[in-house]
VOPAGU-2260 file (C-alpha; in pm, 1 decimal, decimal comma):
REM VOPAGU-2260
SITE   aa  ch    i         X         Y         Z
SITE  UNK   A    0    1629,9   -1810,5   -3054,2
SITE  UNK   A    1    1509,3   -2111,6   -3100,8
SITE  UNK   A    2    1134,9   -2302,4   -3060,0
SITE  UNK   A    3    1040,9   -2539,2   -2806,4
SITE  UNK   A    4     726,6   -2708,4   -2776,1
SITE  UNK   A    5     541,8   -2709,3   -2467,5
SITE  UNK   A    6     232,4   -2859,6   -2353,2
SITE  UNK   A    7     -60,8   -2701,1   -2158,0
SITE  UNK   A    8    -366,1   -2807,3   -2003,4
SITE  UNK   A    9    -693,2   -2601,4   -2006,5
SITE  UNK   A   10   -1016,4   -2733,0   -1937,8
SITE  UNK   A   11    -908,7   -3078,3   -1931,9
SITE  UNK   A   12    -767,2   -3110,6   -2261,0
SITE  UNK   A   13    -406,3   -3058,5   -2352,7
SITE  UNK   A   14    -256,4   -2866,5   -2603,9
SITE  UNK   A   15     112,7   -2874,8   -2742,9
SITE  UNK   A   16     183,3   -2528,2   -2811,6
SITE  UNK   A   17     546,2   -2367,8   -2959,1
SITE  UNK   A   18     667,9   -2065,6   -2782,7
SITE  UNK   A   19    1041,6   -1951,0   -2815,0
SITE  UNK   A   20    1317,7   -2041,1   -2561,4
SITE  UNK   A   21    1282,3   -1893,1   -2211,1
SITE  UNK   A   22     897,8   -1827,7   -2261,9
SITE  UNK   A   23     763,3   -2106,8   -2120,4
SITE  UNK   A   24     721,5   -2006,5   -1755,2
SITE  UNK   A   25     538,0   -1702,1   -1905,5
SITE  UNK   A   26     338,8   -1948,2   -2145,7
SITE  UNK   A   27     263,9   -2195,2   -1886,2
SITE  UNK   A   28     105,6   -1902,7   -1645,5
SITE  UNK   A   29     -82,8   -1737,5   -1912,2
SITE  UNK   A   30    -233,9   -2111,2   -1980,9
SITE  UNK   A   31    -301,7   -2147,7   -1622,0
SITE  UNK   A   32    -521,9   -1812,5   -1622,3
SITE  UNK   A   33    -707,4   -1956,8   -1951,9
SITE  UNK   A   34    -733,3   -2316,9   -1770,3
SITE  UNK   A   35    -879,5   -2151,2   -1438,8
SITE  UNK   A   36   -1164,4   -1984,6   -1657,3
SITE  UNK   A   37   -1192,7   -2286,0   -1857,0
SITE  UNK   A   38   -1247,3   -2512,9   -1523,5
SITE  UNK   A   39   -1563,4   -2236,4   -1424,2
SITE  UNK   A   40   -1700,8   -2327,6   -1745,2
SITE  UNK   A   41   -1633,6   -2700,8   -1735,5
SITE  UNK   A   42   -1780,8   -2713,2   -1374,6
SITE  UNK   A   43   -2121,9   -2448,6   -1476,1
SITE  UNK   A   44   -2202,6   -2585,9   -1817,3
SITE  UNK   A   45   -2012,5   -2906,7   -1892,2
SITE  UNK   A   46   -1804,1   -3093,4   -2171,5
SITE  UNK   A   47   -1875,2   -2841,7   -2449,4
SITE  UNK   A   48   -1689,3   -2828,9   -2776,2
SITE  UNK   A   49   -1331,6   -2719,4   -2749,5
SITE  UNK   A   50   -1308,0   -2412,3   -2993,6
SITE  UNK   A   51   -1642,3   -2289,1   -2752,8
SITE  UNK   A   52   -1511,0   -2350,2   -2449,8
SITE  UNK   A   53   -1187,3   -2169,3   -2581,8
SITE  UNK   A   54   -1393,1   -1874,7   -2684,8
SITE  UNK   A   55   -1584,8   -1838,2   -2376,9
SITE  UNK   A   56   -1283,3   -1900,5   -2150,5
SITE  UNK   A   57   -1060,9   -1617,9   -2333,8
SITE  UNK   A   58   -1378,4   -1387,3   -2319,8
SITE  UNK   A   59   -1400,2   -1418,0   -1954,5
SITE  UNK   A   60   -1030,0   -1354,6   -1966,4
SITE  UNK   A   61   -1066,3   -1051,1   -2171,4
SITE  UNK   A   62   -1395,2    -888,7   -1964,5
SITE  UNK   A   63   -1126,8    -900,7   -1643,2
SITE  UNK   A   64    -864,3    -742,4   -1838,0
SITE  UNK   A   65   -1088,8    -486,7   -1945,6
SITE  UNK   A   66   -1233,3    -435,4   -1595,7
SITE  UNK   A   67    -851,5    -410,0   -1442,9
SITE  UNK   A   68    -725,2    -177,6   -1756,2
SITE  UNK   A   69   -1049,0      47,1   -1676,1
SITE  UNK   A   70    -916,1      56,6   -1306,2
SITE  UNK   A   71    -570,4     132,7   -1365,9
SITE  UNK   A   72    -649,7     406,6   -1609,5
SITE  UNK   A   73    -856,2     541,5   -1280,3
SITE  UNK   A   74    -540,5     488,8   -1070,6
SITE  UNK   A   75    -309,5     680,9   -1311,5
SITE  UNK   A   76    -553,2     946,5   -1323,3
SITE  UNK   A   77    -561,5     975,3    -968,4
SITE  UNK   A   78    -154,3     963,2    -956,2
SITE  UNK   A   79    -125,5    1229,3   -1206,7
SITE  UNK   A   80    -362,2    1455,9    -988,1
SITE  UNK   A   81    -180,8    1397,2    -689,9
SITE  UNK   A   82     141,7    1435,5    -864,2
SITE  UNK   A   83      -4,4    1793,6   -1008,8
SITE  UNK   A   84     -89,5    1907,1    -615,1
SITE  UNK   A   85     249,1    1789,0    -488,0
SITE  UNK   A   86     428,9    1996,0    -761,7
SITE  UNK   A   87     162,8    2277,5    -647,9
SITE  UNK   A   88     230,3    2271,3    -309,9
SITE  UNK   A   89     613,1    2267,7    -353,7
SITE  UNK   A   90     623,6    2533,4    -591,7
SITE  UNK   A   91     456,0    2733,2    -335,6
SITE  UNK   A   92     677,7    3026,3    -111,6
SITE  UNK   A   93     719,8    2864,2     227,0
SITE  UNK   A   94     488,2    2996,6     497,7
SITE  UNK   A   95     626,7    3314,3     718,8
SITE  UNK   A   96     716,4    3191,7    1016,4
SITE  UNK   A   97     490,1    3319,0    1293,4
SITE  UNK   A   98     585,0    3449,6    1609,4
SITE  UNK   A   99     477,4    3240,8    1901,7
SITE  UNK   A  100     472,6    3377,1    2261,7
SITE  UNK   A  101     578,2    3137,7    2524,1
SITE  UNK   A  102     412,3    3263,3    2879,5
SITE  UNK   A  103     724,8    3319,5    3090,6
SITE  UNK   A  104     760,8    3317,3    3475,6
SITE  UNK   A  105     831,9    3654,8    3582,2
SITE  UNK   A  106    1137,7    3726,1    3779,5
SITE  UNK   A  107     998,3    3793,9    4094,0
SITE  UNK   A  108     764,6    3472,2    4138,3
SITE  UNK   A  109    1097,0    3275,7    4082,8
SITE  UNK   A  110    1258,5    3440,0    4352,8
SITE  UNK   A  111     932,1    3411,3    4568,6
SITE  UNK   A  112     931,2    3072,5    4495,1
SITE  UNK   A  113    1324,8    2995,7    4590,4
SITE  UNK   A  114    1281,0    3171,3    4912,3
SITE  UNK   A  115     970,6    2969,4    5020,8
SITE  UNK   A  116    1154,9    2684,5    4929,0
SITE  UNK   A  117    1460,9    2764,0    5158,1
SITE  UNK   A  118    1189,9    2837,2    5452,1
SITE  UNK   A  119    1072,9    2510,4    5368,5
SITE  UNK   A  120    1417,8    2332,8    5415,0
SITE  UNK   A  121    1436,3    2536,7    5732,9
SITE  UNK   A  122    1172,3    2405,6    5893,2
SITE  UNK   A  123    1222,6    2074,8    5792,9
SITE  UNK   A  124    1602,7    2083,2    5954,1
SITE  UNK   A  125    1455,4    2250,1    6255,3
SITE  UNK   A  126    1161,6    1931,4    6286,3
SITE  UNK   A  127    1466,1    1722,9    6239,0
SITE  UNK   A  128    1699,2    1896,3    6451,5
SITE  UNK   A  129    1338,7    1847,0    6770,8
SITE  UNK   A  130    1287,5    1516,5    6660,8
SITE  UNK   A  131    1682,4    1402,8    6716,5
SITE  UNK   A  132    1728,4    1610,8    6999,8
């Protein structure tokens, strides 16, 4: 592959830096992280001398790496536990299935019930039948 030169801002000043062909986008966004601590440091403190103002940005840079690495190390940690209780849990027999009783109607309130409800029609043809007639 071959070199290109490409130039970056950070803090104001601009750089021409050589990365190889089909970096740049990558190039240009790790700049752009540099450049946004840079700017904190340009806006708190002032011009300052570029190698210090380098070092300072790419320390900033490296205490948030540090801080995110720390968190994703908690994060896998947590996966792997999770991942060691799911593999737990499905290793485990599956439960006996229980018995569950359902209350059931017995035969004779069904029938109890049917009858009243013809009586009921009954009446309700006979009102009918007084009312029409």
């Amino acid at each position: 592959m071959s070199q290109k030169e490409v130039q970056i801002g950070i803090g104001g000043r601009t750089f021409e830096v050589a990365c190889q062909d089909g970096e740049e986008q990558y190039l240009q966004h790790a700049a752009s992280l540099l450049d946004q601590e840079a700017q904190v440091l340009v806006t708190q403190i002032g011009r300052m001398p570029e190698a210090r103002m380098l070092l300072m940005a790419g320390l900033m840079l490296a205490d948030k790496t540090a801080g995110l690495e720390e968190q994703l190390k908690e994060y896998d940690d947590r996966l792997s536990a999770l991942q060691a209780e799911l593999a737990d849990l499905k290793s485990r027999p599956a439960p006996e299935p229980r018995e569950v009783e359902v209350p059931r109607i017995p035969e004779a309130v069904t029938e109890a019930m049917a009858e009243l409800a013809a009586r009921a029609e009954s009446i309700a043809d006979t009102v009918e039948e007084l009312k029409a007639g």
